[in-house]
N, C-alpha and C positions, 0 to 999 in steps of 0.2 A: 265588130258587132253592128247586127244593120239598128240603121234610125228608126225606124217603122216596125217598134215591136209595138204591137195592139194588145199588150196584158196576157197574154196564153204564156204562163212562164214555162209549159212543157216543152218549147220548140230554144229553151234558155238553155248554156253548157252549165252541168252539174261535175262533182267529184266529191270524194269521202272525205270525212275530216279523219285527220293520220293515226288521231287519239278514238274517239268514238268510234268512227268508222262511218256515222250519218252522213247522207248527203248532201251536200251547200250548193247552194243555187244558185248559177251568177247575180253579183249585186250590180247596182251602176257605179256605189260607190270603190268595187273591189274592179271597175275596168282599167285602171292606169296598172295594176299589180296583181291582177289575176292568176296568174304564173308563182307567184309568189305564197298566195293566201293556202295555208294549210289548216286554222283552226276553223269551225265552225263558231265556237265560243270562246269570250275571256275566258270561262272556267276550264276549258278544253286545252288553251293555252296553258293557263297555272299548272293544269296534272301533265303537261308534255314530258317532264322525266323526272319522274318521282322518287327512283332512284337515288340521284343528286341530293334531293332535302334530306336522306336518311344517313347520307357517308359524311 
């Protein structure tokens, strides 16, 4: 990620959250695990497989 971002979060890497499907916008705090970040939200996290809470 360059240093010299100026605020235009357009020119930022996006992807879906796995659950909703919305799009998450690179944070600064998600640069060490980017690769890793799948939920957009806690509550996005909670419903990840809702299946499970039922069996």
């Amino acid at each position: 990620m360059k240093s010299d971002f100026k605020g235009n979060k357009a020119h930022l890497p996006s992807k879906p959250c796995v659950v909703c499907g919305r799009p998450m916008s690179w944070r600064k705090a998600w640069a060490k695990n980017w690769d890793e970040v799948k939920y957009c939200s806690d509550a996005c996290r909670a419903r990840k497989n809702p299946s499970a809470r039922n069996a």
